[in-house]
LOTI-719650 format. One record per residue (C-alpha): residue in one letter; x, y, z. Coordinates in steps of 0.5 Angstrom, whole numbers, plus 500, padded with zeros to 3 digits. Each point is the difference from the previous one (the first is absolute). Example, Ala and Ser with C-alpha at 12.3 -4.5 7.8 and 13.67 -1.06 7.14 Angstrom:
<rs>
a525491516 s502507498 
</rs>
This chain:
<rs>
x609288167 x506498499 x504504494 x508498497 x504505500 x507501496 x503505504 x500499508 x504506502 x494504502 x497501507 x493500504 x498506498 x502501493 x497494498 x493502502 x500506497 x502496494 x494495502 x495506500 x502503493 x500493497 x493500503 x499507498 x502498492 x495494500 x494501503 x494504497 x497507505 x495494502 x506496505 x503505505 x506498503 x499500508 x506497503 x506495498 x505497505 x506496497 x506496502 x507500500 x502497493 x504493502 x503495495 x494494503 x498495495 x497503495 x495498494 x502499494 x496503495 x492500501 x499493500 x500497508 x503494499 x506503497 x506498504 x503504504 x506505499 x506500506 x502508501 x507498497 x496499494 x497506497 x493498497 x500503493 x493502496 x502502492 x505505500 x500502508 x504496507 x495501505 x504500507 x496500505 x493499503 x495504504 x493500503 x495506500 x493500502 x496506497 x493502503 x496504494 x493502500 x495500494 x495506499 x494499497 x499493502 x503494496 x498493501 x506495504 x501496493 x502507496 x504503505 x504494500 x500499493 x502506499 x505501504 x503493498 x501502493 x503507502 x505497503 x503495495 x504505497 x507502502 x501507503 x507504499 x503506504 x506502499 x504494499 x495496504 x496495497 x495497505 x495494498 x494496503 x501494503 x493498497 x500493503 x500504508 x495504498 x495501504 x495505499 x493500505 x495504503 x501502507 x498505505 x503507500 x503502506 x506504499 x497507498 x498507502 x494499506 x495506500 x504504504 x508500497 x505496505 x503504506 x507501499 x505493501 x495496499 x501493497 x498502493 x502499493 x507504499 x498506497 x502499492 x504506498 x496505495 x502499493 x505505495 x495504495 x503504494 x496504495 x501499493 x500504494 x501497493 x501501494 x499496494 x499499493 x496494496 x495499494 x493499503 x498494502 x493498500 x500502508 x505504501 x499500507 x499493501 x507499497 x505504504 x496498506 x502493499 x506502498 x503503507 x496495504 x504495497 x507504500 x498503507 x498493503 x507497498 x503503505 x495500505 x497507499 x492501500 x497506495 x495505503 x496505498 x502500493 x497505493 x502501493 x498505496 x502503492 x506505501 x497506497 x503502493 x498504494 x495499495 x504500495 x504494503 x494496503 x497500494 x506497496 x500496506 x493497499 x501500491 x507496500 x498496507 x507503503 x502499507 x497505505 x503501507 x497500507 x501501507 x498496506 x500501507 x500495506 x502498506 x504494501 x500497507 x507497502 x503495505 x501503507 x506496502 x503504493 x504507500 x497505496 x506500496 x501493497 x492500499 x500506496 x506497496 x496493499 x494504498 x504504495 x503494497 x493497500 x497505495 x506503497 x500494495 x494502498 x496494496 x501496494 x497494496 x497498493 x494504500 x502506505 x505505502 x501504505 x505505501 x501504506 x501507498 x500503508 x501498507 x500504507 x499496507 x498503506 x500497507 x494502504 x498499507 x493499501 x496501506 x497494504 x493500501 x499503507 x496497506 x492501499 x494498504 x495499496 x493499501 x496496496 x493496500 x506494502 x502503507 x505505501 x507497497 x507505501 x504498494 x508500503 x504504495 x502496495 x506500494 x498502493 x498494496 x498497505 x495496503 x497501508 x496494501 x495500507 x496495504 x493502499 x496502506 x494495498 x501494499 x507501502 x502493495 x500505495 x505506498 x500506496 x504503496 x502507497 x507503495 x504505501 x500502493 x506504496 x496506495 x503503494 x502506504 x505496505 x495500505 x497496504 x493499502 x496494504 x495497495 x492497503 x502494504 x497494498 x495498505 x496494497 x501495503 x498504507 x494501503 x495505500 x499504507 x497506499 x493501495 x496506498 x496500505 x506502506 x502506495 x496503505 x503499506 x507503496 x502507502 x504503494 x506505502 x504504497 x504495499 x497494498 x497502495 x503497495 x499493504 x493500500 x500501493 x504495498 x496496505 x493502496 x503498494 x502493503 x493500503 x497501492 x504494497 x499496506 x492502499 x500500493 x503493498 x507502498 x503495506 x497495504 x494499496 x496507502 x492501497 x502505495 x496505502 x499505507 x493501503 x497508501 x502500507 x508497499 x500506494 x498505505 x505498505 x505499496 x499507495 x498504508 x508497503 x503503494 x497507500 x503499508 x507500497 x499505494 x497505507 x506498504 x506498497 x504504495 x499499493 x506498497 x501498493 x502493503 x493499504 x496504493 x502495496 x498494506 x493503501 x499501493 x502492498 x495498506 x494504496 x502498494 x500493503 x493501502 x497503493 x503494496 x497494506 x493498498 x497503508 x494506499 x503506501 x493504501 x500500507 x507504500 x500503493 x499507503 x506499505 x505497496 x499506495 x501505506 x506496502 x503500493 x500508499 x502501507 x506496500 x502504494 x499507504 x504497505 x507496497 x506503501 x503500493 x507498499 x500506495 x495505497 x496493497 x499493502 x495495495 x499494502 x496494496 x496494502 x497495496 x493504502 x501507501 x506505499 x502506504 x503506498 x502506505 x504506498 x502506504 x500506495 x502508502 x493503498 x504506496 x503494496 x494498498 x497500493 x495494500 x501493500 x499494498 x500492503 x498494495 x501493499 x502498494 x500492500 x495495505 x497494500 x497496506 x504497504 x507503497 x504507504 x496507496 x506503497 x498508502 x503506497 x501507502 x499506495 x498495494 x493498498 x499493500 x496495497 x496496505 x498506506 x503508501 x499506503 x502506498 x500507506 x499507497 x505505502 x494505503 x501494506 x506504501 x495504506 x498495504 x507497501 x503503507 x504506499 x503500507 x507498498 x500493499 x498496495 x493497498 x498492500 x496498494 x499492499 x498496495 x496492501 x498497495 x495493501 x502494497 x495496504 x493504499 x497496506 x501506505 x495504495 x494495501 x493504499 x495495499 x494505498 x503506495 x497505500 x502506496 x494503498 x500497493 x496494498 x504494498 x502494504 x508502501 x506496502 x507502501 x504501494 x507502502 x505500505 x500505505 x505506501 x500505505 x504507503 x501503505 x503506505 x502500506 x496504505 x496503494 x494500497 x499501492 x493501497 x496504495 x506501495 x497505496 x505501494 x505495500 x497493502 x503493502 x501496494 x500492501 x501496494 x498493501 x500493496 x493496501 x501493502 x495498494 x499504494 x495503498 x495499494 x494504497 x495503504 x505498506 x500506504 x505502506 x501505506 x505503503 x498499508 x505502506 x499496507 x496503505 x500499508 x493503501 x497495495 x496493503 x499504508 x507501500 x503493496 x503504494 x497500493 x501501493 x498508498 x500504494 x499507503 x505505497 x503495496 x500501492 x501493495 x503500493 x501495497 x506499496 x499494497 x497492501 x505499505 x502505503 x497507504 x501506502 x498504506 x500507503 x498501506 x500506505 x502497506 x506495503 x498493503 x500492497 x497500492 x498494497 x495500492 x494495500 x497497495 x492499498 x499493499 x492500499 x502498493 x504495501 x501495495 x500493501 x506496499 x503498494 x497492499 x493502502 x500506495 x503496494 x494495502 x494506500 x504503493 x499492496 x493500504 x497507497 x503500493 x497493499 x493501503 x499507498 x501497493 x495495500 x496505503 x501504493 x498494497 x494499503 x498507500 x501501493 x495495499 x495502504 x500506497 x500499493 x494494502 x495506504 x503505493 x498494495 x493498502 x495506501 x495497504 x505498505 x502508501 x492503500 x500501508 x504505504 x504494504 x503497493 x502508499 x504501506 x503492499 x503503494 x503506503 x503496506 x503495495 x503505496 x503503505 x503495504 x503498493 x503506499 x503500507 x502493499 x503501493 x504507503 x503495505 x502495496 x503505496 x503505505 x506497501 x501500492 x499507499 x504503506 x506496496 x500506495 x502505505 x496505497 x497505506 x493501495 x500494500 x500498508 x496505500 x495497495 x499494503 x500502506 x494504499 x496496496 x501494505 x498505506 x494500496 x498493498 x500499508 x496505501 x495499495 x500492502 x499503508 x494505496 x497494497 x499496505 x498504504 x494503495 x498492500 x499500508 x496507498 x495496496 x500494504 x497504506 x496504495 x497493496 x499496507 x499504505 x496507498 x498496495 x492503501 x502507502 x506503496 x501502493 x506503497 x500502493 x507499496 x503500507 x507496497 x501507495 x501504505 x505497503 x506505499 x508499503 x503505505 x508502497 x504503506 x506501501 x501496506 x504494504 x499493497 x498498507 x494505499 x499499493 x500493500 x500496508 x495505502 x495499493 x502493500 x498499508 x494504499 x497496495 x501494503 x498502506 x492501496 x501494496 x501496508 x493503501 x497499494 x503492500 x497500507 x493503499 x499496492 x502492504 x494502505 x495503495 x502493495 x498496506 x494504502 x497500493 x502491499 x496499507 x494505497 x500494495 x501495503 x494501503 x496501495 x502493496 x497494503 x503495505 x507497498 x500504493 x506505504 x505495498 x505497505 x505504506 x506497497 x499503493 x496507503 x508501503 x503499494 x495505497 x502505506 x508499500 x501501493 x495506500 x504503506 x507498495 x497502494 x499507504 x507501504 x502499493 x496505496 x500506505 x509499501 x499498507 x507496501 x504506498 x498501508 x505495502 x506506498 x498503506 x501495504 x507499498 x503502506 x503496507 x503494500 x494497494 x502505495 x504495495 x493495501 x496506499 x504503494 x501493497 x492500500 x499507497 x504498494 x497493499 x493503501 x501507496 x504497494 x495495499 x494505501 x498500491 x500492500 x495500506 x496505498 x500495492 x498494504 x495503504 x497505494 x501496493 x502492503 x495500505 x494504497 x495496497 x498507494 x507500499 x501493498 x493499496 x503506496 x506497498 x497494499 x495504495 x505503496 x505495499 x495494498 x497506496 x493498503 x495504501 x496499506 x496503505 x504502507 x498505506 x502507501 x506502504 x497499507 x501508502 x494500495 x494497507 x502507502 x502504496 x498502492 x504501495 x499507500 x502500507 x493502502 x498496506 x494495498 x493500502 x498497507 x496494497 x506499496 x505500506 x495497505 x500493494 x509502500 x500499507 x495495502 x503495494 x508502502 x502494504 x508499503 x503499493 x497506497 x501504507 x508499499 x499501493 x498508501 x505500504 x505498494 x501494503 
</rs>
């Protein structure tokens, strides 16, 4: 690169600081400045402009570029690197459009000869091996550490719309002028009275704010005239046509940071030893594998002018260590944060957040992995530094997609005693994870008068925001003073330590049992507490109090229960228990529990009735109010048909028709209705209907179970059994008891006998046709195809009569319980039109009455066909007269005493 300058008088050294800062200014944090060498400014032939074939300018005729003479030229060749990665052609675009514009220092100007710029990829060979070079070596000059001041602000402004955006830009700008970078910058409201803030915000005054920040200064300047240039920058304050800014106070401190110190640092890349390095700073090192590469890692300047090392970026490094060698490494007590952060980088290699990782870790990784860390927590000392490392790491596994079974048990353990065994910068440290958080406080036990841990906002994938003696609204915790007799009364203080579980993949129980009925799943998230070295159960007067918010709210009939986790459970894997746990519900979303013991805590739900979703059910709701109201229609007609025509109702199966239809159109009427009534909110009401629906069903159930009574009676003991008036002494049970007994087991009862009797029937039918059969002459039987149908629409005509498709409501269940529901409601809603079609439609009496008293003729017709077996009286027939019945009945007849 060659650069015009105006103002010669400078020397070698001062001229690559000025290049470095020039680089600085311009380039975003992804270039990295590694080296520049320049020449001696000379008055050579220098371009004239950016156009090649300019002519040249002899030296005693300075070039001149707008309002500034250009003296001399030099030549400077910079070496930068790129991190991440970028493609040649945007690098070299890049580069060549931050270089166009003119860079002032001082009373320097200094301009890029575009037309001798050459911009190209090469290999870097003028940085830092994996070890730092020894002393006088041919290295790169060492550049000396930049000047850094601290600033505090004070300004005054109306509110932008982003104020911090603004003042932000504004000192950039101001600071860049003369070469100075900004660091670490804040903003905050200055604090004010009510009274004045709220005068504020009415009359949109301007409101005054601090700022602090670094400033990071030329290392070739004196601290005198940097801070005079800093204050001269930012005394001015700020003025255009939309904003104004005034600067109210400014204090300017210099501060002289530390260099980042030498460290060797083991990592799954190799072992690297990081030289010491200025703040701000970028080292850079040959990777071990492939040695073309190089990684790179920042000395960073923090908002309490320190410095510390940040995480080297590594990526372009080969992986040399895997899981499966973390056996093979010992941990110390010195290592121990080492072989932390080498897990952490082994799980978001294995994981997929570099190189491409699988995204998920077998059992035998996680146990390595889990076992490795439980050797550091054994044998290093627990400082806060190395607690929040461990617990970054097992948060990273909760939130990957690896099953956690294998170590559940273990990573529990581990969490509770890296809480036993942190040494606390304080009385308290409380750590938060996207997964989990973990809160350890030291108490005096003669200071104690209970305590309460909570988490008042999460939601997953985002930090738990946990709180100390305040109820929360996700999960809380609440110990009663009486646990001030378990503390330790030697002297020292007690640990007691709160976690709460974000990720519920450690509490995995796939077979809850809790000695009730239900099909139980986890409804919450789980909170736990604990005493270091001491054992809390059988709270008899005050109890633990655990609040909890559940995951999904909870609807009529939903039940829950309060659970705690119990190691013994599952041969030692750990299960749900709700032993010495009391459930109070507090309302839809959330539970309360009082438990006499201290471990983790967790509310399940009973999702037995679990409802379907919102799609299928506005589906099924369309389906039954349309069916059951063309069932009302057609039940009501075939009611009033058997009703008006007398001799269709002389026989006991007519009689029973006429009950079942009106119940099922009471209960079809109810349903219809329900949605109406309840809309009234009167509780009589509710209660009315609710009764007189629960009757209709019953009854209907009764009905048709009647109905298979008599079929039995009239087929099957038709020679042997007679009862008198049996219809009459049928009474109904009133007892004050659950509906699944009232109704499911009633209900299940009847069909259970209806399936008997639908079984029984089809066999006595065919018996009783093939009697017939061959008592006719050869040919007369009619064909196979037709005695099929025959058969088919008897065994639809009986499912229909005796209800046996409500049976599907107890196949409801598993992974064909929409298809079952779907069948149910189609099949039962329509229930009172099949029953029209099979017993008015279908019925050759019932058409012939119609016919009769519609045409007003008067002709002959045949009794109902329950009369070949019974009389009118209900007195069975003599023998002669069965025998002509029963010899005379073929198929037709033998489907129609079954009401087909």
């Amino acid at each position: 690169m060659w650069a015009d300058v105006s103002d010669s008088a400078t020397t070698n050294s001062s001229l690559e600081s000025i290049i470095a800062h020039w680089m600085k200014s311009i380039f975003s944090q992804t270039i990295y400045v590694q080296n520049i060498a320049v020449s001696s400014p000379s008055r050579p032939l220098c371009h004239a402009g950016n156009n090649p074939a300019a002519p040249s300018i002899r030296p005693e005729e300075p070039k001149r570029l707008g309002n500034v003479i250009f003296d001399g030229c030099f030549f400077s060749e910079v070496y930068v690197s790129v991190s991440p990665k970028r493609s040649v052609d945007w690098v070299q675009a890049y580069i060549s459009e931050k270089l166009r514009a003119e860079f002032y220092y001082r009373s320097l100007t200094l301009e890029t000869d575009m037309s001798r710029l050459s911009i190209q990829p090469v290999g870097l060979t003028l940085v830092t091996t994996t070890k730092p070079p020894p002393a006088g070596s041919d290295s790169p000059a060492q550049v000396q550490p930049d000047l850094f001041f601290g600033v505090n602000l004070t300004i005054k402004f109306k509110e932008p719309t982003n104020p911090e955006y603004i003042v932000e830009r504004w000192l950039k700008e101001r600071l860049a002028v003369n070469n100075m970078n900004m660091l670490n910058f804040r903003i905050m409201v200055a604090v004010s009275g009510f009274f004045t803030l709220l005068i504020q915000e009415v009359f949109k005054l301007s409101k005054t704010y601090h700022c602090t920040f670094h400033v990071q200064g030329n290392q070739s300047g004196n601290v005198t005239e940097l801070e005079l240039l800093i204050r001269s920058s930012l005394d001015r304050g700020y003025t255009s046509e939309t904003l104004t800014i005034l600067t109210e106070e400014l204090s300017i401190r210099h501060i002289v940071p530390q260099s980042c110190p030498e460290e060797t640092l083991d990592t799954i890349y190799g072992q690297y030893l990081w030289a010491k390095t200025f703040p701000q700073q970028v080292q850079v090192m040959k990777c071990q594998a492939p040695k073309s590469e190089t990684s790179y890692r920042f000395c960073q300047l923090d908002v309490t002018d320190t410095t510390s090392w940040a995480d080297p970026n590594m990526t372009a490094c080969h992986v040399l260590v895997y899981i499966s060698d973390l056996n093979n490494l010992t941990v110390t007590a010195d290592n121990g944060a080492d072989v932390v952060q080498m897990i952490k980088e082994l799980i978001n290699f294995k994981l997929g957040a570099v190189n491409g990782g699988d995204g998920e870790l077998s059992a035998p990784e996680l146990i390595s992995l889990v076992g490795k860390l439980d050797e550091v927590v054994d044998v290093s000392v627990v400082t806060s530094d190395l607690c929040s490392k461990i617990v970054d790491v097992i948060s990273d596994l909760l939130i990957s997609n690896s099953d956690m079974n294998s170590v559940d048990t273990m990573v529990i353990n581990l969490t509770e005693r890296i809480g036993d065994k942190a040494v606390l910068p304080g009385d308290s440290l409380t750590l938060a994870t996207p997964a989990l958080a973990l809160s350890m406080i030291n108490v005096q036990p003669d200071d104690f008068r209970g305590m309460t841990f909570s988490v008042s906002n999460f939601s997953a994938g985002k930090i738990p925001e946990s709180v100390a003696d305040t109820v929360g609204t996700v999960a809380g915790i609440s110990l009663p003073p009486s646990l001030q007799n378990l503390l330790v009364s030697d002297g020292n203080k007690s640990r007691i330590q709160f976690q709460f579980y974000g990720i519920k993949d450690l509490f995995n129980d796939t077979d809850i049992s809790v000695g009730a009925e239900g099909n139980w799943t986890l409804n919450s998230y789980v909170i736990s507490a604990s005493i270091t070295n001491s054992t809390v159960r059988d709270l008899r007067q005050e109890r633990v109090s655990v609040t909890l918010r559940h995951d999904r709210a909870m609807k009529e009939l939903d039940n829950v229960m309060c659970v705690f986790w119990d190691f013994s459970e599952n041969d030692g894997g750990g299960g749900w228990n709700n032993q010495g746990c009391e459930t109070r519900v507090i309302s839809a979303n959330q539970t309360s529990c009082l438990c006499d013991h201290l471990t983790s805590f967790a509310v399940l739900l009973d999702i037995t009735r679990e409802p379907l979703n919102p799609r299928d059910s506005a589906i099924l709701t369309v389906i039954s109010y349309l069916g059951c109201g063309i069932s009302s229609l057609f039940l009501g007609v075939t009611f009033i048909t058997y009703l008006a025509f007398r001799k269709l109702r002389r026989d006991y199966p007519s009689k029973i028709l006429i009950n079942l239809s009106a119940a099922l159109l009471a209960l079809n009427v109810m349903y219809l209705l329900n949605t109406w009534l309840s809309s009234f909110r009167g509780r009589g009401l509710c209660v009315a209907t609710a009764a007189l629906l629960h009757y209709a069903l019953l009854a209907s159930f009764t009905w048709m179970g009647l109905d298979a009574m008599h079929m039995y009676f009239a087929l099957v003991k038709v020679f042997n059994v007679y009862v008198s008036a049996y219809i009459v002494k049928f009474c109904w049970i009133r007892s004050n008891v659950y509906f699944y007994v009232t109704v499911v087991a009633f209900v299940l009862l009847v069909l259970l006998c209806n399936v008997v009797v639908f079984a029984v029937v089809l066999v006595q039918l065919r018996r009783m046709r093939g009697n017939n059969l061959q008592g006719k002459k050869q040919g007369a039987g009619g064909s196979p195809a037709g005695i099929t149908v025959r058969d088919l629409r008897a065994a639809a005509s009986l499912t229909v009569l005796l209800g046996l498709t409500w049976l599907l409501g107890f196949f409801a269940a598993g992974p064909g319980r929409t298809a079952m529901v779907y069948l149910f409601c189609v099949f039962n809603c329509l229930q009172g039109f099949f029953i029209f079609v099979f017993h008015c439609l279908m019925k050759e009496n019932v058409r012939k009455e119609w016919w009769i008293n519609c045409s007003f003729q008067s002709l002959k017709h045949k009794d109902s066909d329950w009369s070949h077996y019974f009389t009118s009286s209900g007195q069975p027939k003599n023998k002669k007269q069965e025998a002509h019945s029963m010899g005379s009945m073929d198929t037709s007849s033998a489907v129609q005493v079954s009401h087909c």
